[in-house]
C-alpha positions in Angstrom: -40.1 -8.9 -59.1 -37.0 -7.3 -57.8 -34.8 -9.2 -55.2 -34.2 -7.2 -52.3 -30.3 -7.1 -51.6 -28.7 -7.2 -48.4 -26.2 -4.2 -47.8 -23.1 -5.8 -47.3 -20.6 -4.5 -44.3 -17.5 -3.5 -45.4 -15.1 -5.2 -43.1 -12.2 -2.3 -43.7 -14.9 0.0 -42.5 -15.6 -1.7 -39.7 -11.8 -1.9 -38.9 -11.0 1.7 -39.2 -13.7 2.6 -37.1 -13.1 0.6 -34.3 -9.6 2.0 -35.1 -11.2 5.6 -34.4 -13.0 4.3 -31.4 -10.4 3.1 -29.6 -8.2 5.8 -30.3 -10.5 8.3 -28.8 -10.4 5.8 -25.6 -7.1 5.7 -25.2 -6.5 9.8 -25.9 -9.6 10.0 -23.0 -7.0 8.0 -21.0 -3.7 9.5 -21.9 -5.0 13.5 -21.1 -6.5 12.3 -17.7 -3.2 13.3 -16.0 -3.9 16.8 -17.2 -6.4 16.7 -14.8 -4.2 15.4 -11.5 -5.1 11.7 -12.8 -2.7 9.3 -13.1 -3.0 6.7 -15.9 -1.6 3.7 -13.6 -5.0 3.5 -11.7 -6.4 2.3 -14.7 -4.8 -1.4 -13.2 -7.4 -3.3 -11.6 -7.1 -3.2 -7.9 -5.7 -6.1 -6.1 -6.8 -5.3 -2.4 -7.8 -8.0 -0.3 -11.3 -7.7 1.1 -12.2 -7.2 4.4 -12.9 -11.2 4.5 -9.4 -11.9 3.7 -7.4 -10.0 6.6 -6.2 -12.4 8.6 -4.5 -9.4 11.3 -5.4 -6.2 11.9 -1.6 -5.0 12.5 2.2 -6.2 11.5 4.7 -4.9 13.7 7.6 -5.5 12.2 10.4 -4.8 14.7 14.2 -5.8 15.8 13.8 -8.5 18.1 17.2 -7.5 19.7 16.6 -4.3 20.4 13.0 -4.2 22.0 10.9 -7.4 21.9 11.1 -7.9 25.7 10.7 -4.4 26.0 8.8 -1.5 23.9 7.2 -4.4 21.6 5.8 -6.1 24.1 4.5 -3.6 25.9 3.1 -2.4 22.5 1.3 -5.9 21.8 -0.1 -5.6 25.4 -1.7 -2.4 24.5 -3.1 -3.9 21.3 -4.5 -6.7 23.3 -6.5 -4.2 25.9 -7.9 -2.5 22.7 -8.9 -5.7 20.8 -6.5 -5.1 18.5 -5.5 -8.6 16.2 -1.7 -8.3 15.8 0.2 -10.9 14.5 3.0 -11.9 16.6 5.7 -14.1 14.9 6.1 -16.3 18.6 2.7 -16.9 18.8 1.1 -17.0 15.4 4.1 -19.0 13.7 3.2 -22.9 13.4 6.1 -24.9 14.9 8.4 -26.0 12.3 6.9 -23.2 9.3 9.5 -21.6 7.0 9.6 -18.0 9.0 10.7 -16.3 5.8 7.0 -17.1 3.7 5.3 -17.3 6.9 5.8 -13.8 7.7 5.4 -12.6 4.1 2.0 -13.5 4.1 1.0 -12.4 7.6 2.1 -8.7 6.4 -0.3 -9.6 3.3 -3.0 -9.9 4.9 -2.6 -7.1 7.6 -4.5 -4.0 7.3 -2.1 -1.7 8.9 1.9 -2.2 8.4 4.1 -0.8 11.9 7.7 -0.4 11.4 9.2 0.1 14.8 12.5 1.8 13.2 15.4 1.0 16.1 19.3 1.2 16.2 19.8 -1.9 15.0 17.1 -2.5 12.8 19.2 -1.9 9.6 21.4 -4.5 10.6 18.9 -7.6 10.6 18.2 -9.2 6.8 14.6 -10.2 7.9 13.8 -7.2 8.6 15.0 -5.3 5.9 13.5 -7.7 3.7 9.9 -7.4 5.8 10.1 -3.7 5.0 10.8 -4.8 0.9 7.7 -6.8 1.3 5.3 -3.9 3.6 6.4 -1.4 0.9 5.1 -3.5 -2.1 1.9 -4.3 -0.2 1.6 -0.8 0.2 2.0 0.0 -3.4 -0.2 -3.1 -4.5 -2.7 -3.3 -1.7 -2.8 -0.2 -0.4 -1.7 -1.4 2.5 -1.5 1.9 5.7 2.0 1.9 6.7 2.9 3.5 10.1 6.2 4.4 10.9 7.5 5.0 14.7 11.1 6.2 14.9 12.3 4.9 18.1 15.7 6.5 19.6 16.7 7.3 15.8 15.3 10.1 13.8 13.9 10.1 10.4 16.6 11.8 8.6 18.6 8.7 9.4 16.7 6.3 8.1 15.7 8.6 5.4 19.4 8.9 4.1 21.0 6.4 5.6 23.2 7.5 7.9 24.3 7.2 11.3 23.0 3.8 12.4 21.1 3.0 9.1 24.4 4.2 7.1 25.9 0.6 6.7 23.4 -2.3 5.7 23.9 -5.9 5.7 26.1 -7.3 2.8 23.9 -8.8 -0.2 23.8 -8.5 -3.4 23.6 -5.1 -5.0 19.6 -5.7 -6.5 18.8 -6.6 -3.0 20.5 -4.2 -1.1 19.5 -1.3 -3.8 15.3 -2.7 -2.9 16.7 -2.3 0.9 17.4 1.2 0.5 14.9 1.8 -1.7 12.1 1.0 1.0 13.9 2.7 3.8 13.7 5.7 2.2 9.9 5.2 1.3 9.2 4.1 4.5 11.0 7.2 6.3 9.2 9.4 3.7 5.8 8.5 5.3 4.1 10.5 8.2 4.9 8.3 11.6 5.7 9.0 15.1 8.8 9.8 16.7 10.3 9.1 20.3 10.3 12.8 21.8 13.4 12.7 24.5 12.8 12.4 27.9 8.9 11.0 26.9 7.0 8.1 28.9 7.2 5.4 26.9 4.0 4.4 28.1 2.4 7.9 27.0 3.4 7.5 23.6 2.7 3.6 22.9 -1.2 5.2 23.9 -0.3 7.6 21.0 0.7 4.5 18.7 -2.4 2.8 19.6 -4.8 5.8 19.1 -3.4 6.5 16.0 -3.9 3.1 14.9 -7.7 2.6 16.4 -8.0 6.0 14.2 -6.6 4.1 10.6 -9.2 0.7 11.2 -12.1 2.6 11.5 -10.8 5.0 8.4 -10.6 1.5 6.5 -14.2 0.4 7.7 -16.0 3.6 7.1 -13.7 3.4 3.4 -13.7 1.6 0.1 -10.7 -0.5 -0.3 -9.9 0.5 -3.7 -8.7 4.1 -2.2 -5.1 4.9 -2.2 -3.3 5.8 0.5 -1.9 9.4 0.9 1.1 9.9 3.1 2.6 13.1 4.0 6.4 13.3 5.0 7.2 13.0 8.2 7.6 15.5 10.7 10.3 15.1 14.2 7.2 15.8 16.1 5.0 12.8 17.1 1.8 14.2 15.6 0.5 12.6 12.6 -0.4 14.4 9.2 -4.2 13.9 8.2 -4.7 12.1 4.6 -7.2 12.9 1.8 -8.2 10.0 -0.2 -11.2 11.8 -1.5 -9.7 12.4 -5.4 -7.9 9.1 -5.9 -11.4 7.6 -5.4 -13.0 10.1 -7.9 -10.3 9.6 -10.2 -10.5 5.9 -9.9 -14.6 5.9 -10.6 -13.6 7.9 -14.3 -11.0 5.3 -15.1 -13.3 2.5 -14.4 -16.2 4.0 -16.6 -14.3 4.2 -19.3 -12.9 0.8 -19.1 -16.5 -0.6 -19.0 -18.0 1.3 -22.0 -14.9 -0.4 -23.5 -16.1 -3.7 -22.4 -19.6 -3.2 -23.3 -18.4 -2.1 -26.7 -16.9 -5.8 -27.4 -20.0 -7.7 -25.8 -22.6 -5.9 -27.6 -21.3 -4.0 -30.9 -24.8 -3.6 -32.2 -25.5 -0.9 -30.1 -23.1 1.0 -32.2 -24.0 0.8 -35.7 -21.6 3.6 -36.5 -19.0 1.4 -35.7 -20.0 -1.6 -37.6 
């Protein structure tokens, strides 16, 4: 009576196969930019979801310059529209820390304003909200709208004229400064036309931003954002989100047949 042996796996085997396999997934990833994909989508998206916006808009502005005037008049439009803006007099609990206060409210914002003034440049909370909208646009995906108000964008842009000197800091911090002026300038916004109606262009502000919240309700989250330059007309540039979201949908697949490789590896006994 002969004894019926069982094959034995050879563990080296097993090894170098796996070895194989997830060489082939990582060459799938590396030639996806060959294809207009970019390999850092492959980062699991951190975007809040529409349960945890707590605003609908951050301006973030130079109190000196305009709060009594432009702002508020801005904020009074939002209100006929229904629009939830946060506003740093009236949202702010008495005696809260305004620096991590406001750092969250632009966190949970759908739509980033940067009201760019004469002497915005010159304020370090400011600066340092702009350090913050940047990275939530980069992390969150958070719509950033620039308005250029009595300054132009190639000011901001390269720092001159009234954006040429910045606060004194340390060179990190004023380097991040710069950094998101730039990035911010670099976006499509709207620009003060001379001689305009104020009031005619906040209803431009507004309608652009009434446009963006129903683009992010009629839109996944996980799509990126994708801002044109700016132009020194008020108009606005049109985005197309439509191949970051294809590209992220490949990425993901091949991230789950990765997964599902791990959890259940006899489903590939020429692996094993």
């Amino acid at each position: 009576m002969h004894k019926t042996e069982k094959r034995k796996r050879n563990p080296k085997k097993k090894t170098t196969n796996f070895c194989c396999f997830a060489v082939c997934v990582l060459a799938g990833a590396s030639v996806l930019p060959q294809f207009g994909l970019c390999v850092a989508t492959m980062a699991p998206s951190f975007a809040p979801s529409s349960s945890t916006y707590e605003y609908e808009v951050f301006v973030s502005f130079r109190g000196a310059d305009n709060r009594t005037g432009f702002t508020s008049h801005l904020f009074a439009a939002f209100d006929r529209k229904t629009i939830h803006a946060y506003k740093d007099d009236i949202n702010l609990p008495r005696g809260a820390k305004i620096g991590p206060e406001l750092l969250k409210a632009i966190e949970t914002s759908r739509i980033a304003v940067v009201v760019f003034s004469k002497e915005y440049a010159t304020s370090y909370w400011c600066l340092d909200e702009l350090v913050k909208i940047m990275e939530c646009k980069r992390v969150f995906n958070e719509r950033v709208l620039p308005i250029f108000y009595h300054v132009s964008q190639p000011e901001v842009l390269e720092q001159k004229g009234n954006f040429a000197e910045l606060p004194n800091g340390p060179e990190d911090k004023m380097n991040s400064w710069r950094a998101a002026l730039t990035e911010a300038a670099n976006l499509a916004g709207l620009h003060l036309e001379p001689n305009r109606p104020e009031s005619e262009f906040i209803e431009e502000i507004v309608e652009n931003i009434v446009k963006k919240l129903n683009e992010e309700s009629s839109t996944a989250p996980s799509l990126r954002q994708n801002d044109a330059p700016a132009q020194h007309s008020s108009a606005t540039i049109p985005h197309n989100d439509a191949s970051s979201g294809q590209n992220t949908t490949i990425i993901n697949a091949i991230a789950d047949w990765t997964r599902f490789f791990f959890f259940f590896p006899h489903f590939f006994p020429y692996l094993t």
